[in-house]
Kinemage of the C-alpha trace (Angstrom):
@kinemage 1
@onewidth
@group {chain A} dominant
@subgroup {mainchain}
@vectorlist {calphas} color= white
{ca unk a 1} P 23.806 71.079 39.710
{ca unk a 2} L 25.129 69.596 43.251
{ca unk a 3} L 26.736 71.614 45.603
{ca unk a 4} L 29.782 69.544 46.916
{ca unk a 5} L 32.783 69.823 48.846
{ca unk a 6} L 35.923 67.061 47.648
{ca unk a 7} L 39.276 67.473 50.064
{ca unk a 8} L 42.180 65.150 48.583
{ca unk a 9} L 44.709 64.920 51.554
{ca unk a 10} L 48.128 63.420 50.440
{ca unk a 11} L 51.386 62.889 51.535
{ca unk a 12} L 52.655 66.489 50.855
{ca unk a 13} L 48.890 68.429 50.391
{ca unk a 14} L 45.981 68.800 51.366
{ca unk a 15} L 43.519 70.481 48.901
{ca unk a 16} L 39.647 71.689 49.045
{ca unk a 17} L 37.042 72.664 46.582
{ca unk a 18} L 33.930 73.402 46.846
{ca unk a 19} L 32.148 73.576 43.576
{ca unk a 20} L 28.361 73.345 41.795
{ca unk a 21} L 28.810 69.929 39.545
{ca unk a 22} L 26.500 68.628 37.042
{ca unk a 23} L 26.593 65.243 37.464
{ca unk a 24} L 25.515 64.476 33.897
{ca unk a 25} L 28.251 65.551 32.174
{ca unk a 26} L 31.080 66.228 35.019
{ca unk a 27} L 31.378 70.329 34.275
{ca unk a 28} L 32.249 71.815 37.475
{ca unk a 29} L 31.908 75.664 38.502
{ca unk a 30} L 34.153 76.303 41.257
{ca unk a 31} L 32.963 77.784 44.639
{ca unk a 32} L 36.747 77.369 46.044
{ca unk a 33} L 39.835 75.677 45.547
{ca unk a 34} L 42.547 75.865 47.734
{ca unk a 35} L 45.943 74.318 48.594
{ca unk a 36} L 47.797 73.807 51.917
{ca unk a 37} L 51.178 72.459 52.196
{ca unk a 38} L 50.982 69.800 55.103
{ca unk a 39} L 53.672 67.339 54.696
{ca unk a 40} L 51.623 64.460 56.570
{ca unk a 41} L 53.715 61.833 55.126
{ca unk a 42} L 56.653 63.532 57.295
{ca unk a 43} L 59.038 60.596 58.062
{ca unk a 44} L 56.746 57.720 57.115
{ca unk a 45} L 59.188 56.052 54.392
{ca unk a 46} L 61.427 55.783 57.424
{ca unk a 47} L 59.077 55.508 60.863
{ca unk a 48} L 56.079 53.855 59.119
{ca unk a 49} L 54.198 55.879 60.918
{ca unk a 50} L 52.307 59.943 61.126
{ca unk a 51} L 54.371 61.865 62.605
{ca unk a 52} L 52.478 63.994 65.659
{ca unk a 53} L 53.445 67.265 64.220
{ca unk a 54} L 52.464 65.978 60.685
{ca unk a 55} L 49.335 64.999 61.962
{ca unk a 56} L 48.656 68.523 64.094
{ca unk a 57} L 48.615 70.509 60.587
{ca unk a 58} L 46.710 68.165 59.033
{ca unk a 59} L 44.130 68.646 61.340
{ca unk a 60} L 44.776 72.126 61.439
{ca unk a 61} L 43.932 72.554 57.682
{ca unk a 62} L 40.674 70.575 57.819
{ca unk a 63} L 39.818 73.124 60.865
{ca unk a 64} L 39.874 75.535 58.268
{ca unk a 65} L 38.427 73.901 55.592
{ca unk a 66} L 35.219 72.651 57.634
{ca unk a 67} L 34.323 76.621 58.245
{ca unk a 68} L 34.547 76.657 54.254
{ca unk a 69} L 32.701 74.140 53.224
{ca unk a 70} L 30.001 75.288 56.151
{ca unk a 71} L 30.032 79.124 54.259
{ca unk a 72} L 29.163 77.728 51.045
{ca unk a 73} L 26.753 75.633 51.991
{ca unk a 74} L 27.754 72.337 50.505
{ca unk a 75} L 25.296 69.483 50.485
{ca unk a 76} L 27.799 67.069 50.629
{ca unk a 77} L 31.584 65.832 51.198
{ca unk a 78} L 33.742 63.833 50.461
{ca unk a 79} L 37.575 62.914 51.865
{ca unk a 80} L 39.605 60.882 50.214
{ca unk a 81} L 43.266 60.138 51.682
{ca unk a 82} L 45.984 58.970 49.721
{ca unk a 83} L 49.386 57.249 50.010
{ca unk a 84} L 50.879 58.485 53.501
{ca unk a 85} L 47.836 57.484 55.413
{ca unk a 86} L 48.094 54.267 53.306
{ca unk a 87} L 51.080 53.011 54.382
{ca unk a 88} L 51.177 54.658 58.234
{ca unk a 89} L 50.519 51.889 61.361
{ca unk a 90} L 48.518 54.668 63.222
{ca unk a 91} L 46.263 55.857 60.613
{ca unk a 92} L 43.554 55.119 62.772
{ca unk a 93} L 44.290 58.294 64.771
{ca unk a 94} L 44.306 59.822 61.384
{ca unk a 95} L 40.755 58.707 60.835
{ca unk a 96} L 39.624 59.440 64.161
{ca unk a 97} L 40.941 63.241 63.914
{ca unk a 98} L 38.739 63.592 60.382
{ca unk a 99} L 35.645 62.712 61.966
{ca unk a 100} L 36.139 64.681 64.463
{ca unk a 101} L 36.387 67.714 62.972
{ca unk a 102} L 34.660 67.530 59.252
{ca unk a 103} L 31.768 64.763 60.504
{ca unk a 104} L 32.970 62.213 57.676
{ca unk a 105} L 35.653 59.698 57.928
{ca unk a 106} L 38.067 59.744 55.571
{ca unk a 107} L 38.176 57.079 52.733
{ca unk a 108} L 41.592 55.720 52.796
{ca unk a 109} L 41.891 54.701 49.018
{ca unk a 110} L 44.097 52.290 46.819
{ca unk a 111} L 46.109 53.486 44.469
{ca unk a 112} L 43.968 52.206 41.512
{ca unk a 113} L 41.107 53.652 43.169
{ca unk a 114} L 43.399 56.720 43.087
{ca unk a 115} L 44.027 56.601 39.800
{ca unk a 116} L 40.692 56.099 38.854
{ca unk a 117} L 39.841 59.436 40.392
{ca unk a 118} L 42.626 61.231 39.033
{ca unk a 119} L 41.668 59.967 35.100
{ca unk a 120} L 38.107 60.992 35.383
{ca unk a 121} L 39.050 64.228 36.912
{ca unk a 122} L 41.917 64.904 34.411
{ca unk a 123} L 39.898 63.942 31.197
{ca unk a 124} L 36.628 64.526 31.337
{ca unk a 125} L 36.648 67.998 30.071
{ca unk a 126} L 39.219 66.803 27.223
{ca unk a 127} L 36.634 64.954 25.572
{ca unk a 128} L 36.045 66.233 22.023
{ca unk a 129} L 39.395 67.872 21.672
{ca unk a 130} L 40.544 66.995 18.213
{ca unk a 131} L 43.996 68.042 18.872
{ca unk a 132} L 44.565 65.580 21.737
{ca unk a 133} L 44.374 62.434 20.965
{ca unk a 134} L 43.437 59.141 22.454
{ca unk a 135} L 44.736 56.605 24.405
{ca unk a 136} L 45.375 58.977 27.300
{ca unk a 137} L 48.158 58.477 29.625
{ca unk a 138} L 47.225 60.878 32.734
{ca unk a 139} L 50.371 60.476 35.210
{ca unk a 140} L 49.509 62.378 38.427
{ca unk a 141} L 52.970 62.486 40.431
{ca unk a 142} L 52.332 62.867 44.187
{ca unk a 143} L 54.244 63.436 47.600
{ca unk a 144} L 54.194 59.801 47.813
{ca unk a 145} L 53.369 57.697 44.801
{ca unk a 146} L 52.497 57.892 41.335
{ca unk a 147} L 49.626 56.888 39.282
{ca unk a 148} L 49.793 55.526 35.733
{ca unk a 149} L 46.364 55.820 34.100
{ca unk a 150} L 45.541 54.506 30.529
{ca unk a 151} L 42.375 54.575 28.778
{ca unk a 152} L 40.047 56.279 26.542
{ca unk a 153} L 36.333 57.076 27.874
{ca unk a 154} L 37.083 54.989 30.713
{ca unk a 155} L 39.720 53.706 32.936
{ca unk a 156} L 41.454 50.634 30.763
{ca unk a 157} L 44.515 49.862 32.577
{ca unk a 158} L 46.081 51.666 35.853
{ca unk a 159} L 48.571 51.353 38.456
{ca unk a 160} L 50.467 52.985 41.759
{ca unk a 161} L 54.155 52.827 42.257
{ca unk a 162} L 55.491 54.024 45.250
{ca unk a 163} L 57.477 57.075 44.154
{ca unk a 164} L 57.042 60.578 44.552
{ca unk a 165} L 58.788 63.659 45.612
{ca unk a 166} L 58.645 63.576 49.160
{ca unk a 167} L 59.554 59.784 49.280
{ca unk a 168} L 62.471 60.006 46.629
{ca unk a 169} L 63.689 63.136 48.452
{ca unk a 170} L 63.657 61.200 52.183
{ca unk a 171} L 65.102 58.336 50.887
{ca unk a 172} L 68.070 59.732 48.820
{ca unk a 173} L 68.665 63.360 49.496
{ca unk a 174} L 68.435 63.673 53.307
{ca unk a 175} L 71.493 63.414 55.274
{ca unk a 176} L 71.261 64.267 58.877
{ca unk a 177} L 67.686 65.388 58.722
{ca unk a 178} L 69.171 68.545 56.417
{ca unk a 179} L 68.529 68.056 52.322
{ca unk a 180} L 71.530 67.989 50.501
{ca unk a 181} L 71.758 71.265 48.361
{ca unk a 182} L 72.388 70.453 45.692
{ca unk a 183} L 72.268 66.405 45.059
{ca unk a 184} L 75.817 64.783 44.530
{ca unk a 185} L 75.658 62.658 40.915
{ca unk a 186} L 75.673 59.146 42.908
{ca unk a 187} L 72.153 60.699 44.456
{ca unk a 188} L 70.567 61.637 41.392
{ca unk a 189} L 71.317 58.078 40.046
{ca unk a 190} L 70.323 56.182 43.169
{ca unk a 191} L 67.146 58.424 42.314
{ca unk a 192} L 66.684 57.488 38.576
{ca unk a 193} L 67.342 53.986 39.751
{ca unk a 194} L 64.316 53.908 41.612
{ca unk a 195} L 62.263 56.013 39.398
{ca unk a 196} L 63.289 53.189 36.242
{ca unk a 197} L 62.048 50.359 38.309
{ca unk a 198} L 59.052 51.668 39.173
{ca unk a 199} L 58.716 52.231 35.418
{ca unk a 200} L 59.263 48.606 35.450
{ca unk a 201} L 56.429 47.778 37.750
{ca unk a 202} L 53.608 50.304 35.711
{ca unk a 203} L 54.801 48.648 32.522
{ca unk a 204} L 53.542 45.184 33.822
{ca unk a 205} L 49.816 46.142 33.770
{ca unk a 206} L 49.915 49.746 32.030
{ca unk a 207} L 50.822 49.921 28.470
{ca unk a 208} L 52.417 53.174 28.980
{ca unk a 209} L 53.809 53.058 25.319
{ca unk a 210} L 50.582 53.090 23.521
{ca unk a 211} L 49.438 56.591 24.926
{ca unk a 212} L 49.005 59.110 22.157
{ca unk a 213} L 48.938 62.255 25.049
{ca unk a 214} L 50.173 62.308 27.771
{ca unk a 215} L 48.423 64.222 30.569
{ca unk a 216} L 50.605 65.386 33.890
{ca unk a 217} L 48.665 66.155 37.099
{ca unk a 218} L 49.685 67.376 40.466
{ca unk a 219} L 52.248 70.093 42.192
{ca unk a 220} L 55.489 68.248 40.449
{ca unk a 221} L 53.896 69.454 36.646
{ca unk a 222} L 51.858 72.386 37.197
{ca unk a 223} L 55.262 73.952 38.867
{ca unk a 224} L 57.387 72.522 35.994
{ca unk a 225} L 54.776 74.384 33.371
{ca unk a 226} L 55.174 77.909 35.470
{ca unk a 227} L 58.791 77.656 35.304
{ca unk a 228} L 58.430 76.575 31.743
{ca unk a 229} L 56.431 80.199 30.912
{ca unk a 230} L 58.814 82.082 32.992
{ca unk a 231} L 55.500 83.391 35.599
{ca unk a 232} L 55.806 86.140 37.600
{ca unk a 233} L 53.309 84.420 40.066
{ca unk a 234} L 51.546 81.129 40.176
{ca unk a 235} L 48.522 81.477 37.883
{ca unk a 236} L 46.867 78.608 37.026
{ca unk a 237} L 44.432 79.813 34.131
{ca unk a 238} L 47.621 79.681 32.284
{ca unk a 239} L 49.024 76.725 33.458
{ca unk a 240} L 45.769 74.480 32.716
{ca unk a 241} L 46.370 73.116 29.354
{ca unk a 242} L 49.677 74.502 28.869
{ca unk a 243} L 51.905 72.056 26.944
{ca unk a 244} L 55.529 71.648 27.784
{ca unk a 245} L 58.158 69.916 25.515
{ca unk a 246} L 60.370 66.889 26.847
{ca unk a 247} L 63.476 69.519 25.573
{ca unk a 248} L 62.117 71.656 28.117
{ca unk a 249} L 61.157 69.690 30.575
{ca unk a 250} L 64.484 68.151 30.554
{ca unk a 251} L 66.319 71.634 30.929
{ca unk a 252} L 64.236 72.492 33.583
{ca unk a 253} L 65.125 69.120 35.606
{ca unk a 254} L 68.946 69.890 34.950
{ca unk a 255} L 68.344 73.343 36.263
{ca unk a 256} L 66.834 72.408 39.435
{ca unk a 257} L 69.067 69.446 40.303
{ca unk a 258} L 72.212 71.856 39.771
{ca unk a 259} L 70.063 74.605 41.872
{ca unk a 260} L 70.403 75.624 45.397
{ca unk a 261} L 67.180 76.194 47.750
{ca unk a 262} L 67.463 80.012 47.515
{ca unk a 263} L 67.960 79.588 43.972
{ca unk a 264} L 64.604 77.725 43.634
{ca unk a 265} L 62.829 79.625 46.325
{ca unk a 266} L 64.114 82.653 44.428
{ca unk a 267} L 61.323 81.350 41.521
{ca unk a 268} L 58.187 83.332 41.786
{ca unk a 269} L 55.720 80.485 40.903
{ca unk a 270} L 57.574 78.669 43.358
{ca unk a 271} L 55.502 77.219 46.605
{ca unk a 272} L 57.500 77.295 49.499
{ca unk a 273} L 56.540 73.861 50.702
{ca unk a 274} L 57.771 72.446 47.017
{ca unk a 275} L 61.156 73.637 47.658
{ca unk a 276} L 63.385 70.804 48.784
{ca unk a 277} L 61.021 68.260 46.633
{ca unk a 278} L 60.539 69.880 43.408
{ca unk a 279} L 63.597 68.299 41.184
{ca unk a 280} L 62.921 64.846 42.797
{ca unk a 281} L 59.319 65.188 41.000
{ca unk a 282} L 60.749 67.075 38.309
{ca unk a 283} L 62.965 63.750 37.268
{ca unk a 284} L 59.805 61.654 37.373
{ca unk a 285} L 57.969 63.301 34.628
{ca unk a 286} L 60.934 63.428 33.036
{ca unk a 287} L 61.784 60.032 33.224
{ca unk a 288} L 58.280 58.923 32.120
{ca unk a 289} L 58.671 61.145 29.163
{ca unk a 290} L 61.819 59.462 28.340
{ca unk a 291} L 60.504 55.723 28.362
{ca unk a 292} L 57.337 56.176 26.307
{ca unk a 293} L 58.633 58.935 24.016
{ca unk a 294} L 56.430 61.288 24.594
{ca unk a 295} L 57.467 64.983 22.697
{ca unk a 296} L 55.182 67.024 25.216
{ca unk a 297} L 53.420 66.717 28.221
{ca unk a 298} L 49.322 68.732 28.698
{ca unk a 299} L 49.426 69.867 31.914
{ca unk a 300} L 45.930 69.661 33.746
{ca unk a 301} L 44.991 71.211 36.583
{ca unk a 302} L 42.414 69.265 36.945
{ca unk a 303} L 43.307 66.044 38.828
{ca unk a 304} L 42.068 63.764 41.421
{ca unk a 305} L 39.911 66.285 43.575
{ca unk a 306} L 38.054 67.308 40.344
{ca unk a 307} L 37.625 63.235 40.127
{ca unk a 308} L 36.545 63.019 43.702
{ca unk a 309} L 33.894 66.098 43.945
{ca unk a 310} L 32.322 64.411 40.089
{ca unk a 311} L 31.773 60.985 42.038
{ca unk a 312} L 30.658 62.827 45.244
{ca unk a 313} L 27.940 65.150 42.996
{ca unk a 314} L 27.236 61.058 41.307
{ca unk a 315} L 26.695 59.764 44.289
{ca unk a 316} L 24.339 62.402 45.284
{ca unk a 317} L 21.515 61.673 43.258
């Protein structure tokens, strides 16, 4: 077993965990896992660039997560950043900030590499399940982009589309910096809009339709799944390979585009900082759902970081 550290820092999150990893067959014990709401993709649809603030609690987080992964001892770590530091003209201040405080720089990844990460974090532990079967389809719906992952064992087929529920939310639901509470009909369609074309950009290298599961990854699902059991608190034991039905999902998206924000911050499983973002991300799983005809989604809470900390206990020995 490796002790390793894996931080995946995207355009809404930044997340940690520290776990023991056998690099033989991928099975992880955590050490930690933890979650901070960030926002560093703050404005960047819009400015192109990291927004000072959104930079300042970035840094703040990996403040706190470099006394972590100094506690527990981990031999090594690795950072991988995602779409907002992707597509931002100063992301070399970014970088500069990371090695300053963690001693690594930050690996500013593709989206396939992303994907990549994401399928071999999501599946992994899925292998040998005769109740799921295979192609997989592992969607992991970010602050920023989504990944489309297809394959079996391995990675066959993937692809990043830039929409997620920070950027749809920016782009179609802000009006004079305030989000509009709830979205007017001609918003939720200028949403879908962009949400089907996308779908029409995955669908020219990932054949979404042949997937036999589907597996959905990130904040977007997992919060989808603990409004789907009706939680009293976030709990993800129960959330990790729950199964949600596209009739459900599909209520649940009406629900929260009709909802106000003290309606959905009324929701106990409900993370503050997914608030105003939550039914943007909500409509992309549902819309995937909807083109490839898939009757449920398997929620994993295993995703990209679980990816990242396999490849970092791989590459360490």
């Amino acid at each position: 077993m490796s002790r390793v550290a894996a931080i995946d820092c995207g355009t809404n999150s930044i997340r940690l965990l520290v776990a023991d990893v056998d690099p033989a067959t991928g099975h992880l014990v955590d050490l930690d896992r933890r979650m901070t709401i960030v926002r560093l993709g703050q404005g960047v649809d819009r400015t192109g660039r990291l927004a000072p603030e959104a930079l300042e609690r970035t840094f703040a987080a990996c403040r706190e997560y470099a006394a972590i992964i100094k506690e527990h001892g981990a031999e090594r770590l690795r950072f991988v950043a995602t779409s907002a530091s992707r597509d931002a003209e100063n992301r070399d201040e970014f970088v500069r900030g990371v090695l300053d405080i963690l001693g690594v720089e930050p690996e500013v990844i593709t989206g396939d590499q992303e994907a990549e990460f994401s399928f071999t974090g999501a599946t992994r532990e899925l292998a040998g399940r005769e109740d799921l079967h295979r192609p997989y389809l592992v969607v992991d719906i970010g602050g920023g982009s989504t990944e489309f992952v297809v394959g079996e064992e391995h990675v066959r087929a993937a692809r990043s589309v830039d929409v997620g529920c920070v950027r749809l939310t920016e782009r179609h639901l802000v009006r004079d910096g305030v989000v509009c509470d709830p979205p007017s009909t001609e918003q939720i369609a200028a949403m879908r809009a962009d949400i089907e074309a996308a779908l029409d950009l995955a669908e020219e290298t990932v054949p979404l339709r042949e997937a036999r599961t589907l597996v959905g990854l990130a904040g977007s699902v997992t919060t989808v799944s603990a409004i789907a059991q009706d939680l009293p608190e976030y709990d993800s034991t129960r959330i990790h390979h729950s199964r949600i039905t596209h009739d459900r999902v599909r209520e649940i998206t009406d629900w929260l585009l009709r909802s106000t924000h003290a309606e959905r911050a009324a929701v106990p499983s409900m993370h503050p900082g997914r608030v105003d973002v939550i039914a943007s991300g909500a409509l992309v799983l549902l819309a995937i759902m909807e083109r490839i005809g898939a009757e449920e989604v398997v929620v994993s809470e295993h995703d990209i970081l679980d990816g990242i900390a396999i490849k970092a206990a791989e590459d360490a020995r």
